[in-house]
C-alpha positions, 0 to 999 in steps of 0.5 A: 048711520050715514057714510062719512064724507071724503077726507081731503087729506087722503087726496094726493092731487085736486082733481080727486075732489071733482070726482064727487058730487057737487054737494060733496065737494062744497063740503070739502070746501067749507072743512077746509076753510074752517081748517085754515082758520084755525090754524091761523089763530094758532099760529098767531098765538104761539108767534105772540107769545114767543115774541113776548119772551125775546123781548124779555130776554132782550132788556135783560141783556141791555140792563146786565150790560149797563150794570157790569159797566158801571162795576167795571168803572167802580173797581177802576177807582178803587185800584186807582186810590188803593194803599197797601202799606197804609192798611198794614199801618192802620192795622197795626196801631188797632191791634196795639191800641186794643191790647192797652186798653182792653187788657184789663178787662179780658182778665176780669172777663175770665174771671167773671165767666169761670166763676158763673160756670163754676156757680151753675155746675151744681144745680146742673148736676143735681137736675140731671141726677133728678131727672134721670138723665145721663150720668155720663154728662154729670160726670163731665160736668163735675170735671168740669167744675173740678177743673175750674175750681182748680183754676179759681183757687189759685187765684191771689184773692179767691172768692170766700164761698169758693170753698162751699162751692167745693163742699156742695160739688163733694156732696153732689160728687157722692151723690153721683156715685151713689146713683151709679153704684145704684145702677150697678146693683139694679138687675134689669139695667140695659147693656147701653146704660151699664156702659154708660153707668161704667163711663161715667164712674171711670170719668168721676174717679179717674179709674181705668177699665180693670177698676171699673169692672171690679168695683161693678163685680164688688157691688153685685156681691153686694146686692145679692148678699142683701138680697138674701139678708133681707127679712121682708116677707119675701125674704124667700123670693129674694132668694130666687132673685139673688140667684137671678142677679148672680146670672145677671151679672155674669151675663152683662160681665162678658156681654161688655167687657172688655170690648165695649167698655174699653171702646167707650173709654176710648171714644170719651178720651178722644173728644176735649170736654167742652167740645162735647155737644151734650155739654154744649146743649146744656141751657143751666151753664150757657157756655154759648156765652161764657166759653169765650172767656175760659181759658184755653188749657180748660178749653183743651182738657181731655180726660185720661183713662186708661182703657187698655189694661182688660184684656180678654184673658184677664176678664176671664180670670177675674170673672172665674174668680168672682164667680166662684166667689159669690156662689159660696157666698150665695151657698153659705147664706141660703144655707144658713137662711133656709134653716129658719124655714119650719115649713118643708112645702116651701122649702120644696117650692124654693127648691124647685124655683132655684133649680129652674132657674139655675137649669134654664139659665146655666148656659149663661154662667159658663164661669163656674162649672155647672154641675159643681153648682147644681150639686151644691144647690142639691146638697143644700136643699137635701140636708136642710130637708133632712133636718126637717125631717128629723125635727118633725119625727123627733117631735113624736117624743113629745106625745110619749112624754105626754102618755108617760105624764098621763100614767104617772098623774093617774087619777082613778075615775077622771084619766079613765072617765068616759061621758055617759052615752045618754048625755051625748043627746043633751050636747050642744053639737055647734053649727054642725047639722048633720049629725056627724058630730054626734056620731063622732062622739058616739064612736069614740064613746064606743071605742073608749077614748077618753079625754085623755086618749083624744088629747095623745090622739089628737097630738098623734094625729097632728104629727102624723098630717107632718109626716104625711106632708113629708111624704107628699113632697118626696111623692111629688119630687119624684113626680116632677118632670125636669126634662119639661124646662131643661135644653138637652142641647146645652148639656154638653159642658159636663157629663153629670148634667146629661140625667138631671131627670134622674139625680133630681127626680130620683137620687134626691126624693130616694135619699130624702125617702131614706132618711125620713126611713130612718128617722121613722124607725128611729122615733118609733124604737124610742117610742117603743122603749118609752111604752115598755118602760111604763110602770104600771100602779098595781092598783089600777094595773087594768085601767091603765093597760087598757089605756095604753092598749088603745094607744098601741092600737091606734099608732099600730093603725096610723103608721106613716106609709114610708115606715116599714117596720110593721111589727110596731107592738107586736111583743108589747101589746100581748102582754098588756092583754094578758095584764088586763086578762088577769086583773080581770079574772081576779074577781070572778074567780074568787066570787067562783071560788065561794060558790064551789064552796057551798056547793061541794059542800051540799049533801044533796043535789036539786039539780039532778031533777033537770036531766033529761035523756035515756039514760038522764043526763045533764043539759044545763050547767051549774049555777057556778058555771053559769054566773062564772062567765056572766062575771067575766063578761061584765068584768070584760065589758067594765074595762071596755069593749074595744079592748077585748080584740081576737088576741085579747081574747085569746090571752083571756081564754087561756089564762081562764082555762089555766086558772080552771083547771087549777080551782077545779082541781083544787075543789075536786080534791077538797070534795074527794076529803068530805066524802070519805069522812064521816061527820056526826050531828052539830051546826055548821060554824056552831049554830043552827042559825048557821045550819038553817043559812046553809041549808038555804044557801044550798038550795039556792045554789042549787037552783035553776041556773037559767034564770040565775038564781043565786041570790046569796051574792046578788049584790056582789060586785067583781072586785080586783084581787092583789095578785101576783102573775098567773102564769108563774108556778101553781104554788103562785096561782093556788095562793091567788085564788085562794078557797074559802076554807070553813072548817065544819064544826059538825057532821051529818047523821049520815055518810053522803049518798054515793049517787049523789056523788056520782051525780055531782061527778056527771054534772062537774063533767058537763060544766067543764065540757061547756066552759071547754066550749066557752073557752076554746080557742086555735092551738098555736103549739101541740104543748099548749099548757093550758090546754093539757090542764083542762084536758087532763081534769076532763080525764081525771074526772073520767077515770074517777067515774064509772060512765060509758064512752057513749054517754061521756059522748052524750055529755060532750054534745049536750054541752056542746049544744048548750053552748050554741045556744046561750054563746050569744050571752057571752058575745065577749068571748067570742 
């Protein structure tokens, strides 16, 4: 870039510029000429405009100088020609003209406009009551037509629909008060409106503060009162809402009087009603137009509440009082409300919903002592809990009362009938695919129950899913976690409330666990005596036993958890078994009876070919033997193979054993008398034919027990013997199992054969060693009669023998083994 050139402005005198070349300073001339130029136009613009405006400012002055004189020489005049005295005249001659001419019409003036007023106050107060507006300005309205009413009725000649007009405002009058009382019940109104809502009732009926706050605490009382009357279905949901407003109330009590309430009252009564703007603003009663024609005492009217008459102490004591009010009222209600509730999950749901609400918000109801509430609230739930618990157990009476109609209605073949196991097949099992139907039926087939038995099971069971969900519900009451919704920090208005955890988690589901304790034990004792007083039909003894051991042994396995009485039936089923043991015995033994008879009677023994060893001993039992427990096990099998349970068995066995030892005995001691007797040549009941049927029977029953040959009773079916009870005295059981006593018209041609007897000894030695094994069972006590029986013929026929230790030692082990072998054909008795 070039270098700039010299700058004048920098020279402090002229001879500095000829210091440069000569092209430099004719630059320097011709910038400076261009300079002084345009300053030049500059100064001429900025000297134009100024004069400009001073000649402006000039006229002005010039033109305001002409103006004030031409004012100053009009107001001269007007002094000059002005009369004072002669304006006063005019004036007063106006004001006297006015008042006789115009009088007239300024009383129909106010007339007219009071009456238009008055005609549109009405429809005023029914359009803000429609559109929600404010109460407060209907009730300011409604004075207002009251007061002009007043006016208009004194009239000498009132209008003739004055007095509708009176009705119409009566019925609005009713209708504005409805609207608040409306308001007054409404739970979520806003503290502004509450106040307003308690202004304007005080403006409608003249009331003063203590009035309002009472007649607002009376209709509260009476909203909860229909909440908790009400029958919807939410009448449950009512409740918890009544509760909610109960609080609600309190809350909104102490949040507006009486400072805010009194307040407003105040404020209202310091203003004239027409002078309030609101009212002003009102288009239905154009009081901009007809103001001016009401009267001066409506004009001033302002209402007079009284507004001081609450003070603090009072509204505590009034508050205090319709607390504890309305918490009985809310208590004896909900009392008598939720007895109509059957259903205990929903009384635990409510239970839980009042509690919450009552523990979260109980800060705010500091008018009643808290923990006397929330123990009334406990108290209630807990005994309409307890009564459901006692209605629910109290209903297993109905499922006695069904099994007792089941045993007095017996009817043989039907009460006791179950479907055939092949008929199940053909069965249309519904929308079931699975099979899990079928199996069902398989198993209560199995386990014999019957349609009568799956009718009690089914009503058992059904009890039993109640009393289950009673004891969810304690299980879930204990479980529930209070501290979660509760404020520790608020705990400090009474020292019951510090362990909420522990009176709601604890002593509440522990006394309800309790009672539900005891009403189990209770029911189930009633139970008890009801089973045990069954009588039972002789004829069908065994049949109804059986039906009532199934029942025993199905309510013993489905016990509620909570009862812990576990010896339900413990004394009561044994003798059932040994009822059923009996009846089931009769048959078989009475069948056994008839074949000992026939063979203590042979003179000979075919048998005596089957022993095997050194020396020969028996390895098989008598066909008697044999057939014996073949007959018991059908007869046990006929009354059901679920009946035959360890200790049914055992009462089996034992009264089998018994019985043994006595019809042994018995026939031991009838043999003993046809041995030593000697007989000569005749027919058996006086007839060869009778001889030749003997022998044959003989034969027969001497046969080979394997294969069970005894054809003489092949067709016999077990049949129940009337007898009394087997474990009385022997004279009892010889008379029940009685022996088939045929006397022998004749004799053999010779005494019996002493090896015969000796053989027959051996053998009834190996039978009641094997049916000792068949029978055997835990001793329970070392004097068990039973066993002593059994043992005492074994030693009998011991004595009564010449036989070595070693062999009886033999004998024992063959029938020992015997019984290995052939136990799995008698599975019942096992």
């Amino acid at each position: 870039m070039a270098p700039e050139g010299p700058q004048p402005r920098t020279f402090s005198s002229w001879e500095e510029a000829f210091a440069y070349p000569v092209p430099n300073v004719r630059g320097m001339e011709k910038q400076l000429r261009r300079d002084i130029e345009s300053n030049k136009e500059k100064l001429r613009t900025l000297v134009g405009a100024s004069y400009r405006d001073l000649l402006g400012t000039a006229e002005s002055i010039i033109e305001m100088d002409g103006k004030m004189r031409r004012v100053e020489t009009l107001m001269g005049d007007i002094g000059t020609r002005c009369n004072t005295r002669l304006i006063d005249r005019k004036n007063a001659n106006l004001q006297a003209w006015n008042k006789h001419v115009s009088a007239n019409d300024n009383a129909r003036l106010a007339f007219t406009c009071q009456l238009a007023v008055l005609r549109s106050c009405p429809e005023t107060i029914s359009t803000l009551l429609k559109d929600g507006q404010s109460l407060l300005l209907a009730s300011r309205v409604l004075v207002l037509s009251r007061l002009l009413y007043a006016k208009l009725s004194k009239r000498p000649n009132p209008p003739p629909y004055l007095e509708r007009l009176k009705d119409r405002l009566a019925t609005l009058r009713r209708r504005l008060l409805g609207t608040i009382d409306g308001r007054f019940k409404s739970a979520g109104v806003q503290k502004d409106d509450l106040v307003e809502a308690m202004c304007a009732f005080s403006l409608a009926t003249s009331s003063t503060a203590t009035d309002v706050v009472r007649h607002f605490q009376h209709l509260r009382l009476e909203a909860m009162n229909e909440k908790l009357n009400a029958t919807t279905s939410e009448e449950y949901e009512n409740i918890s809402a009544a509760l909610r407003l109960y609080i609600q109330t309190l809350r909104d009590i102490r949040a507006v009087a009486p400072g805010q309430l009194s307040s407003a009252l105040q404020s209202m009564k310091a203003v004239p009603i027409l002078k309030s703007q609101d009212l002003l603003r009102l288009e239905g009663l154009n009081l901009d137009l007809h103001e001016r024609g009401i009267e001066d005492d409506i004009k001033s009217f302002t209402p007079y509440v009284r507004h001081d008459d609450l003070d603090r102490q009072r509204m505590d004591q009034m508050l205090k009082q319709w607390a504890n009010t309305a918490i009985k009222s809310f208590f004896e209600i909900l009392n008598s409300k939720i007895q109509d509730i059957n259903d205990p999950t929903q009384i635990v749901a409510l239970r839980v919903e009042i509690l919450e609400i009552w523990l979260t918000q109980r800060q705010h109801a500091q008018a009643v002592n808290s923990a006397k509430v929330l123990d009334g609230l406990r108290e209630v739930f807990n005994e309409q809990v307890v009564l459901l618990n006692q209605r629910t157990c109290r209903s297993l009476n109905d499922v006695g009362e069904q099994l007792v109609s089941a045993i007095q209605c017996w009817q043989p073949g039907i009460t006791d009938a179950l479907p055939s196991l092949w008929s199940l097949g053909t069965t249309p099992s519904g929308n079931d695919s699975s099979g899990k139907s079928f199996r069902t039926k398989v198993v209560d087939l199995s386990t014999g129950k019957t349609v009568a038995i799956q009718r009690l099971v089914s009503a058992y069971d059904a009890w039993l899913r109640d009393i289950d969900t009673l004891e969810n519900i304690i299980t879930e009451a204990k479980a529930h976690r209070w501290a979660d919704i509760i404020d520790e920090a608020d705990d400090d208005d009474d020292e019951l409330l510090e362990n909420k955890q522990l009176l709601l988690s604890g002593d509440d589901p522990r006394t309800l666990e309790e009672a539900l304790r005891h009403d189990l034990q209770s029911v189930f004792a009633s139970l008890t005596n009801t089973l045990t007083s069954i009588d039972l039909d002789f004829s069908h003894q065994a049949s109804q036993a059986a039906f009532l051991i199934r029942i025993w042994r199905y309510v013993r396995r489905n016990l509620p958890a909570t009862l812990s009485r576990q010896d339900f039936g413990r004394d009561e089923i044994p003798k059932l078994f040994k009822d059923i043991a009996r009846v089931t015995l009769d048959a078989p033994l009475e069948t056994c009876s008839k074949r000992l008879d026939r063979t203590d009677r042979s003179i000979t023994f075919p048998a005596r070919a089957l022993w095997e060893g050194k020396p020969e001993l028996p390895v098989l039992p008598s066909p008697w033997c044999y057939r014996l427990l073949l007959d018991v096990v059908q007869a046990m099998a006929g009354h059901g193979t679920d009946i035959w349970s360890a200790e049914a068995v055992k009462a089996l066995t034992a009264d089998l054993r018994w019985r043994l030892a006595v019809l042994l005995t018995t026939k031991g001691d009838e043999v003993d008398a046809v041995e030593g007797s000697h007989h000569v040549n005749g027919d058996v009941n006086g007839g060869s034919r009778a001889e030749s049927d003997d022998s044959k029977t003989e034969a027969i029953e001497n046969g080979d027990p394997m294969t069970g040959a005894d054809t003489s009773n092949t067709s016999e079916e077990p049949q129940d013997v009337d007898n009394s009870d087997t474990h009385g005295k022997d004279a009892e059981v010889s008379t029940a199992i009685k022996p088939n006593h045929r006397l022998i018209n004749g004799t053999s041609s010779k005494p019996p054969d002493p090896s015969v007897v000796e053989s027959k000894k051996t053998q009834r030695l190996f039978d009641i060693t094997y049916l000792d094994s068949a029978t055997e069972f835990k001793r329970e006590a070392e004097d068990d009669d039973t066993i002593d029986k059994l043992a005492d013929l074994e030693d009998t026929i011991l004595k009564a023998m010449t036989i070595e230790g070693e062999t009886v030692k033999q004998i024992r082990n063959n029938a020992a083994e015997y019984w290995k072998r052939t136990s799995l054909l008698f599975g019942l008795l096992q």
